[in-house]
MIDOSE-1310 file (N, C-alpha, C; in nm, 2 decimals, decimal comma, always signed):
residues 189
xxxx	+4,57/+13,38/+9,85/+4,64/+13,40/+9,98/+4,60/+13,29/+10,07; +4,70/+13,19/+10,14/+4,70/+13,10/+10,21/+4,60/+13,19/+10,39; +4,59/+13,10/+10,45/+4,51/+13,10/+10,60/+4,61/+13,15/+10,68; +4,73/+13,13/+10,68/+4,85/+13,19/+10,75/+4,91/+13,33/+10,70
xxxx	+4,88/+13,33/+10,55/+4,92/+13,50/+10,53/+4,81/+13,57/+10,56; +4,69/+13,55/+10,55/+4,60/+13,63/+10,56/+4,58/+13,65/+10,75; +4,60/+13,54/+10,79/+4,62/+13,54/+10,96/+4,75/+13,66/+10,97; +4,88/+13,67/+10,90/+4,96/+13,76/+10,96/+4,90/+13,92/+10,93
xxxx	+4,82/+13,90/+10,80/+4,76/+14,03/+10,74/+4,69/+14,11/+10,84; +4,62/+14,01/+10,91/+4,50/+14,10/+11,02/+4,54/+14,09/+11,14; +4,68/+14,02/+11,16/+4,77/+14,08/+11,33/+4,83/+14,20/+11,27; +4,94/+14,19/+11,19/+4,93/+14,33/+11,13/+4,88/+14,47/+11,16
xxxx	+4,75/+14,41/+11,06/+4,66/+14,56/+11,10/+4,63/+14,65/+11,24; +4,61/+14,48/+11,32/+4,53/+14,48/+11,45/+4,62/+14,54/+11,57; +4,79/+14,54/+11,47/+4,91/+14,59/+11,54/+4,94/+14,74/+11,53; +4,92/+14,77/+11,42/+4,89/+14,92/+11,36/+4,88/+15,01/+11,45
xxxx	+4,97/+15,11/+11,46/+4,91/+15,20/+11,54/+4,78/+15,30/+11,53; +4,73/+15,32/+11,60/+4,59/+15,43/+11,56/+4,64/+15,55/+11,50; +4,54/+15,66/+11,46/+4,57/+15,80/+11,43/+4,69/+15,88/+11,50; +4,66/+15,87/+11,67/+4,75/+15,93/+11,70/+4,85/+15,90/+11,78
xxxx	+4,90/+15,81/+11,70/+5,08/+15,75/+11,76/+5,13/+15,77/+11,58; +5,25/+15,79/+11,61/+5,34/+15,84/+11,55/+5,46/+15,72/+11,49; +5,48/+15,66/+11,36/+5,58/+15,58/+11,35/+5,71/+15,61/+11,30; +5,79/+15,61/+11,33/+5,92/+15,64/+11,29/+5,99/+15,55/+11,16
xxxx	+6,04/+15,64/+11,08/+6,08/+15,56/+10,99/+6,24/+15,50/+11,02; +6,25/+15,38/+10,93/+6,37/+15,31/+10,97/+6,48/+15,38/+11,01; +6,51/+15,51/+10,94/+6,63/+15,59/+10,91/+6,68/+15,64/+11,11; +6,53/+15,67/+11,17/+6,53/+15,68/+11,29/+6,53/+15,85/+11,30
xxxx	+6,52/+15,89/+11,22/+6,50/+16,03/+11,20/+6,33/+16,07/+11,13; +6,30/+16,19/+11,12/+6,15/+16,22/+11,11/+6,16/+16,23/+10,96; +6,00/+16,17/+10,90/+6,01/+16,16/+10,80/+5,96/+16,33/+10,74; +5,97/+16,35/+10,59/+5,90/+16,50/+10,56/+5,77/+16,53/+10,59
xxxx	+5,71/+16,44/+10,65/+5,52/+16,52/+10,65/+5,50/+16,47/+10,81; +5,61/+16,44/+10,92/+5,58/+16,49/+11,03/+5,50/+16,56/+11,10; +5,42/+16,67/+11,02/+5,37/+16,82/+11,07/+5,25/+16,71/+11,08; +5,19/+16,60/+10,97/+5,04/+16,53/+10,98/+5,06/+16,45/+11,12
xxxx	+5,14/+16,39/+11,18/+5,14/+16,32/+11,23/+5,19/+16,35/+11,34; +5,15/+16,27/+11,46/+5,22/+16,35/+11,60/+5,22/+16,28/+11,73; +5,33/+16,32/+11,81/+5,33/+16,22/+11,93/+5,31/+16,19/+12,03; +5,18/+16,25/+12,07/+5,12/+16,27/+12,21/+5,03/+16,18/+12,18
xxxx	+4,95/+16,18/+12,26/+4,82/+16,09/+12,31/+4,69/+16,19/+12,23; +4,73/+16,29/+12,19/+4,61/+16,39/+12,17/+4,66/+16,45/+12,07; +4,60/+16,47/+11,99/+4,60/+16,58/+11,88/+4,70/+16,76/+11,91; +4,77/+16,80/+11,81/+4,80/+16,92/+11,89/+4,71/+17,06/+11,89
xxxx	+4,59/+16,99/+11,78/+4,55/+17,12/+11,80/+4,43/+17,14/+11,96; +4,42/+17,02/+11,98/+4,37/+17,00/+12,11/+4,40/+17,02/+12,21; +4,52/+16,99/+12,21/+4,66/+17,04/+12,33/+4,65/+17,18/+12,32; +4,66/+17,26/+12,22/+4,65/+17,38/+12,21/+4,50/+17,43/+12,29
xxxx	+4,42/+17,42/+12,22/+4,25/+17,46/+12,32/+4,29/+17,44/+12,41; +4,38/+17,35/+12,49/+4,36/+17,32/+12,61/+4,42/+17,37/+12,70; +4,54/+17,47/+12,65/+4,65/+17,57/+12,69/+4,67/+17,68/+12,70; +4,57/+17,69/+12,55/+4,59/+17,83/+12,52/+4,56/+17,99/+12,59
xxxx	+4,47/+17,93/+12,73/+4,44/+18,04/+12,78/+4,54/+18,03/+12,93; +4,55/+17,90/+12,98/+4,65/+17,95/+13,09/+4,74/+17,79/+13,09; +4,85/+17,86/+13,15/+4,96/+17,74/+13,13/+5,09/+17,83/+13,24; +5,18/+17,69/+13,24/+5,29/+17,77/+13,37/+5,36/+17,86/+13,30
xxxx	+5,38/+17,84/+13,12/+5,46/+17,96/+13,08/+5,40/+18,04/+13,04; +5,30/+18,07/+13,04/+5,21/+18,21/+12,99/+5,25/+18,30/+13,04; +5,31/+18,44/+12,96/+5,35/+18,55/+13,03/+5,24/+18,65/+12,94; +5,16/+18,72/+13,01/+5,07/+18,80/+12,96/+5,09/+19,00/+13,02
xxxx	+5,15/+19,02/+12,91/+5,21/+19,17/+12,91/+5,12/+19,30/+12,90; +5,05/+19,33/+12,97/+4,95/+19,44/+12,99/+5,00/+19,58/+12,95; +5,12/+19,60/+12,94/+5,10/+19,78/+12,93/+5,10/+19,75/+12,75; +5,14/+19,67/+12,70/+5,15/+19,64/+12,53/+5,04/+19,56/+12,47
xxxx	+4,92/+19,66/+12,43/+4,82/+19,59/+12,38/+4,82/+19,54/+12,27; +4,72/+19,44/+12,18/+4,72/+19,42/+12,10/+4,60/+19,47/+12,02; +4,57/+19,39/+11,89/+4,46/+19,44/+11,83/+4,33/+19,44/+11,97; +4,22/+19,51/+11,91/+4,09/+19,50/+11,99/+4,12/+19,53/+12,17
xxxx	+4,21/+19,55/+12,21/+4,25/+19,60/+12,35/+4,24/+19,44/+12,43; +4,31/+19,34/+12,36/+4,36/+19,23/+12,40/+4,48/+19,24/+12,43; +4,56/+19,20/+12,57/+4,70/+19,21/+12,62/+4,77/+19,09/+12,50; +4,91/+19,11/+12,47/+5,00/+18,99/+12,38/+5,03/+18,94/+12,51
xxxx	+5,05/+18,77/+12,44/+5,10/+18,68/+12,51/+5,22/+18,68/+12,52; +5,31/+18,66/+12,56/+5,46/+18,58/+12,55/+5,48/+18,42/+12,61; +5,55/+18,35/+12,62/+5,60/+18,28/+12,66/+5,74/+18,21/+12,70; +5,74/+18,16/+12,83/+5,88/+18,14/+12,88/+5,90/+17,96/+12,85
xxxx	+5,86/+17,91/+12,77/+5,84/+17,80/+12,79/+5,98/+17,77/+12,75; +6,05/+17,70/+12,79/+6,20/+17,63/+12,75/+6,24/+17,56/+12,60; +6,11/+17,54/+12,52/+6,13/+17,49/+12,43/+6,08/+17,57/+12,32; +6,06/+17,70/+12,34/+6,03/+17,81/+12,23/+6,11/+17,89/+12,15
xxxx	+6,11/+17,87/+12,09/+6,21/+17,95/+12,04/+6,22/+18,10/+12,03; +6,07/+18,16/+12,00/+6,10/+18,29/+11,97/+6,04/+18,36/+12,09; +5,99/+18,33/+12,16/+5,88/+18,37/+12,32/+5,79/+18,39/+12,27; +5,73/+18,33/+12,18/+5,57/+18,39/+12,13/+5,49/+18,35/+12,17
xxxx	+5,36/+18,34/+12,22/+5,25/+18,23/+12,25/+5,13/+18,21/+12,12; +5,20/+18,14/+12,10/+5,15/+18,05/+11,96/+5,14/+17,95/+11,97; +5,06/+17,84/+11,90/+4,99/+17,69/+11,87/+5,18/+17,64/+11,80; +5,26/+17,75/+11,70/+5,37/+17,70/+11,59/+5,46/+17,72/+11,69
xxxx	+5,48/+17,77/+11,81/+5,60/+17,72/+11,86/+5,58/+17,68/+12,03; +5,45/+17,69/+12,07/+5,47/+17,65/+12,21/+5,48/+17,47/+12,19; +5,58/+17,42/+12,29/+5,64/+17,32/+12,29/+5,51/+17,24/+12,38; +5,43/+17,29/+12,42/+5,33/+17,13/+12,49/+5,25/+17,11/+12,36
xxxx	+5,22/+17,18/+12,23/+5,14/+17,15/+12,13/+5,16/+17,14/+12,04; +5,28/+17,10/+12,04/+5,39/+17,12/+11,92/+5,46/+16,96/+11,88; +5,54/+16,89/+11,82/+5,59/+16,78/+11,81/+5,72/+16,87/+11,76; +5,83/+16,99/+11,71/+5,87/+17,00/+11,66/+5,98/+17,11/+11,76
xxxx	+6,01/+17,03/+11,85/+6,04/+17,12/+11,98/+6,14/+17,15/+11,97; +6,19/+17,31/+11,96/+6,32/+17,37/+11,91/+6,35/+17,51/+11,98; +6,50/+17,50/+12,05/+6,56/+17,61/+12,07/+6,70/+17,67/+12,08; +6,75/+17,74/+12,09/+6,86/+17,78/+12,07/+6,93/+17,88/+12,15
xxxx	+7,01/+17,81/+12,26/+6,97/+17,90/+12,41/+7,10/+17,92/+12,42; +7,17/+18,01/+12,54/+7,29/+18,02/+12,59/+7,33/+17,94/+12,65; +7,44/+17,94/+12,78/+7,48/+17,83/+12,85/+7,58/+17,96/+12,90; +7,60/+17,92/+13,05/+7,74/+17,97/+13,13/+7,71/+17,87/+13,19
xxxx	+7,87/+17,83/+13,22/+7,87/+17,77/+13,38/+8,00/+17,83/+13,41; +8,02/+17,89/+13,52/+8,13/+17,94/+13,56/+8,12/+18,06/+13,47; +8,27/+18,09/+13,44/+8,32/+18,16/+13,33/+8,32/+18,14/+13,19; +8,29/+18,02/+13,13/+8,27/+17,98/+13,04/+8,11/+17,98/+12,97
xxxx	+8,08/+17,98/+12,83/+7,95/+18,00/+12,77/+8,02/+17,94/+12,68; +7,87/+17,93/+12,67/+7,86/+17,80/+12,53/+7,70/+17,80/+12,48; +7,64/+17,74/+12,37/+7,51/+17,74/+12,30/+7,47/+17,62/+12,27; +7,36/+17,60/+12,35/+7,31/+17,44/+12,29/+7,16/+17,46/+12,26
xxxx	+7,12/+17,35/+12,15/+7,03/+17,32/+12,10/+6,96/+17,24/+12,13; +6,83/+17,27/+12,14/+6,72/+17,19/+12,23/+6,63/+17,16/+12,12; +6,59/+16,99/+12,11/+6,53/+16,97/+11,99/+6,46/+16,89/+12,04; +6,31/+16,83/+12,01/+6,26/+16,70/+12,02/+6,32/+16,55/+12,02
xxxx	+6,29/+16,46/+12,13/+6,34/+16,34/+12,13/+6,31/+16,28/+11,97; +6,39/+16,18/+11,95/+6,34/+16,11/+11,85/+6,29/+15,98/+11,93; +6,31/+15,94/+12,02/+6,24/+15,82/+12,04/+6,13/+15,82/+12,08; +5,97/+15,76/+12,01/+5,85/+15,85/+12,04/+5,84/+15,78/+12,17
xxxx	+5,85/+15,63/+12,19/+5,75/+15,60/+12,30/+5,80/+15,64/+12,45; +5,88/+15,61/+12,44/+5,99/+15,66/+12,60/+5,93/+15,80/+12,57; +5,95/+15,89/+12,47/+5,93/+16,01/+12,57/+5,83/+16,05/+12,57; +5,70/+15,97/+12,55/+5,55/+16,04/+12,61/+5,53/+16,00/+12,79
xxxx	+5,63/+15,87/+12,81/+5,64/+15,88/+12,96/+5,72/+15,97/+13,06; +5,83/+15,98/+13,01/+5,90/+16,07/+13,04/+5,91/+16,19/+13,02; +5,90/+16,31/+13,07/+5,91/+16,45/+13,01/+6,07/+16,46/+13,03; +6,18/+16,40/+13,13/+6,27/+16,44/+13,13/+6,39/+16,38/+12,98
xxxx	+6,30/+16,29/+12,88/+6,37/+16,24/+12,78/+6,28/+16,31/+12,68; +6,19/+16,40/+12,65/+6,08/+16,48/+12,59/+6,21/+16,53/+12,50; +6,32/+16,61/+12,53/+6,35/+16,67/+12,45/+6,50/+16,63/+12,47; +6,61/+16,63/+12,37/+6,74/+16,63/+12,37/+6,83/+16,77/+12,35
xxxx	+6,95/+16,73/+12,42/+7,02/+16,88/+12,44/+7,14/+16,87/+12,34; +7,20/+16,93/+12,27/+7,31/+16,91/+12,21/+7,42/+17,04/+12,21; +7,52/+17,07/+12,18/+7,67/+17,18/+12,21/+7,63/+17,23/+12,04; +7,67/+17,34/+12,04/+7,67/+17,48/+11,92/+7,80/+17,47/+11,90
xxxx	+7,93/+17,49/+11,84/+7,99/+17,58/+11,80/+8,00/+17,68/+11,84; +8,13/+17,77/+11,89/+8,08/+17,92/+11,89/+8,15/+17,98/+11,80; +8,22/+17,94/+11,68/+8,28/+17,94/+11,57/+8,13/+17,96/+11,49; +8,10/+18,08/+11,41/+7,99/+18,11/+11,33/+7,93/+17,96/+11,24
xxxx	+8,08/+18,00/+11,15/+8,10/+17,91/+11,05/+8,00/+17,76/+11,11; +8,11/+17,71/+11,15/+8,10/+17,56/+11,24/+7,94/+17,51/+11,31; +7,90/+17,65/+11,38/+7,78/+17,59/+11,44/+7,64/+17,65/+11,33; +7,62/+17,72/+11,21/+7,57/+17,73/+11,17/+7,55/+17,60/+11,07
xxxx	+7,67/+17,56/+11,00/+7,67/+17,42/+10,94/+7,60/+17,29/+10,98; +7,64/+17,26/+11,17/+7,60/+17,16/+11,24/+7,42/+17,18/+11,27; +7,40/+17,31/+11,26/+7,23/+17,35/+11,35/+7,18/+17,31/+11,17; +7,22/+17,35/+11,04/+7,16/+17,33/+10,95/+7,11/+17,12/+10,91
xxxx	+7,23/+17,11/+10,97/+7,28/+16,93/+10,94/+7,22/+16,87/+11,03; +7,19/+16,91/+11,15/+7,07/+16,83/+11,25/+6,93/+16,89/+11,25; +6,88/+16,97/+11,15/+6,80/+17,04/+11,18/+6,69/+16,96/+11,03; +6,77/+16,94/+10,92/+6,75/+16,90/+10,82/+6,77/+16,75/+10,79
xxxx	+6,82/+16,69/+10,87/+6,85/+16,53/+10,91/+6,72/+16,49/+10,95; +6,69/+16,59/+11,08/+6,52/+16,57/+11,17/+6,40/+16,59/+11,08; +6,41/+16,69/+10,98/+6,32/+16,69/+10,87/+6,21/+16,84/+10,96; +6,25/+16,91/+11,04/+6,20/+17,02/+11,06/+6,21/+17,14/+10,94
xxxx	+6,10/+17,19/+10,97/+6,03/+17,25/+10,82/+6,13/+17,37/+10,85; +6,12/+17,47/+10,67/+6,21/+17,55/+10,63/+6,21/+17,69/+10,77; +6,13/+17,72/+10,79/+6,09/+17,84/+10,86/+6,16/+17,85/+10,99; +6,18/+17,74/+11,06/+6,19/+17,67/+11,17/+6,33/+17,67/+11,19
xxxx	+6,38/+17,60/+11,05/+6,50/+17,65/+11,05/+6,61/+17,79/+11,01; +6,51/+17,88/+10,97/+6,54/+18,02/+10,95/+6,54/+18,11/+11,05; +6,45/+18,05/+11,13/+6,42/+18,13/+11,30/+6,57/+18,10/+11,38; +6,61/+17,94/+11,39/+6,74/+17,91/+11,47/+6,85/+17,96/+11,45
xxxx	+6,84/+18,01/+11,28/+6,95/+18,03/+11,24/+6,96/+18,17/+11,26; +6,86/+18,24/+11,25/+6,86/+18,41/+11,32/+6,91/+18,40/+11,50; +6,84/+18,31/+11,55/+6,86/+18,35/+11,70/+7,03/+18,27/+11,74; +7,05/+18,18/+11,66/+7,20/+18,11/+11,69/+7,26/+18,28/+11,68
xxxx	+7,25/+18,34/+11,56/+7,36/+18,43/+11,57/+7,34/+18,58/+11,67; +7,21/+18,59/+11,72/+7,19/+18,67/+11,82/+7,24/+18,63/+11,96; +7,26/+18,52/+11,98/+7,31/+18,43/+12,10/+7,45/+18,47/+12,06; +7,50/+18,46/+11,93/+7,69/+18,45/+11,94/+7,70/+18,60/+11,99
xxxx	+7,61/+18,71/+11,98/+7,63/+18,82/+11,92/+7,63/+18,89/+12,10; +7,58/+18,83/+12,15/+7,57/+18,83/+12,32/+7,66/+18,81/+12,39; +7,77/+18,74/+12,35/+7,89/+18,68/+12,41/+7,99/+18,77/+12,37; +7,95/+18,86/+12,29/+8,10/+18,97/+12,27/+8,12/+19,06/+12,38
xxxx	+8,17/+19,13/+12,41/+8,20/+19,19/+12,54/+8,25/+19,36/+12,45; +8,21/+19,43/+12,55/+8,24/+19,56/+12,48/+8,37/+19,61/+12,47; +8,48/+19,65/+12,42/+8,57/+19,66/+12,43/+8,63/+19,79/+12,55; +8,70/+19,75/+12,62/+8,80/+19,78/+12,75/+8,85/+19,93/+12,73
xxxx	+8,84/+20,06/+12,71/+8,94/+20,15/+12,69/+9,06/+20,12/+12,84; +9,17/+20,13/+12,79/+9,27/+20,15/+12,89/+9,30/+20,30/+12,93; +9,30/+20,31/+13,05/+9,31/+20,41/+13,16/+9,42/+20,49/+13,07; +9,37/+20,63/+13,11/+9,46/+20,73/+13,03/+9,56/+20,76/+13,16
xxxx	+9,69/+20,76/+13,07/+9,80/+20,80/+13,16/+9,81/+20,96/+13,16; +9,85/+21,02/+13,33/+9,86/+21,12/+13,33/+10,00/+21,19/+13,33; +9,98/+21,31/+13,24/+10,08/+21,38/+13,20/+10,18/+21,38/+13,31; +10,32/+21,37/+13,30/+10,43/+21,41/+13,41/+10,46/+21,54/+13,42
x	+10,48/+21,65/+13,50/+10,49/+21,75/+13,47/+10,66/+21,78/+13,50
């Protein structure tokens, strides 16, 4: 090995990111073992310790105890999917930020999907580029296809996407409206 390869070999290394930055592979999408690796400044199970007891989304429900006469958590956090308060889906400890929410504006509704940025470095500065928004389908068919095809592109694990795909269809199932009886006409005498 010449003095100049071995010179690029140890800029290289020296360029390397540490343990906890996150590289993206060429394709620009997450690779499968994501879950090791992660994009904050801190570890997630650390982020977690450091949450887990109070945070702006913690909703803590008293009349519904848990085991040992501990209250259940919930959470409102925007990027949860199921409201749980867990380390697997609260979105500050998480890299794998997923949800699948309603939308009105006006009279109209619609379902969009809330998913982690893929661009790591911009969005550890930004929280308002943290996560991207994308449009559902409200055609069953159509938006179950598209949530499987971006969901599996991003390389988000199986479960994750069995959760979306339960709550997409509880979201469509929201938007039906009860059906109208029409006013009974009265007899003519």
């Amino acid at each position: 090995m010449s003095a100049l390869e071995h010179g690029d070999a140890v800029a290289a290394k020296a360029l390397a990111p540490g343990p906890s930055l996150k590289v993206t592979p060429p394709s620009g999408g997450r690779s499968a073992s994501s879950s090791s690796t992660h994009t904050s400044f801190a570890p997630p199970a650390l982020l977690w310790q450091c949450v887990s007891r109070n945070h702006a989304f913690l909703r803590l429900n008293a009349s519904s105890f848990g085991p040992r006469g501990s209250a259940r958590a919930f959470s409102a956090d925007p990027g949860n999917l199921i409201g749980k308060h867990c380390p697997r889906y609260l979105s500050l400890a998480t890299d794998q930020v997923l949800d699948v929410r309603p939308v009105k504006s006006g009279i109209k509704e619609g379902v969009r999907l809330v998913q982690s940025s893929v661009q790591v470095a911009k969005s550890q500065h930004s929280p308002a580029s943290f996560t991207t928004t994308s449009g559902l389908s409200k055609c069953r068919r159509k938006g179950v296809l598209r949530l499987e095809r971006e969901l599996n592109m991003k390389g988000y694990k199986r479960p994750l996407l069995r959760l979306a795909r339960a709550k997409y269809l509880k979201v469509l199932r929201t938007f039906k409206k009860p059906p109208t009886r029409a006013p009974k006409q009265k007899l003519k005498k």
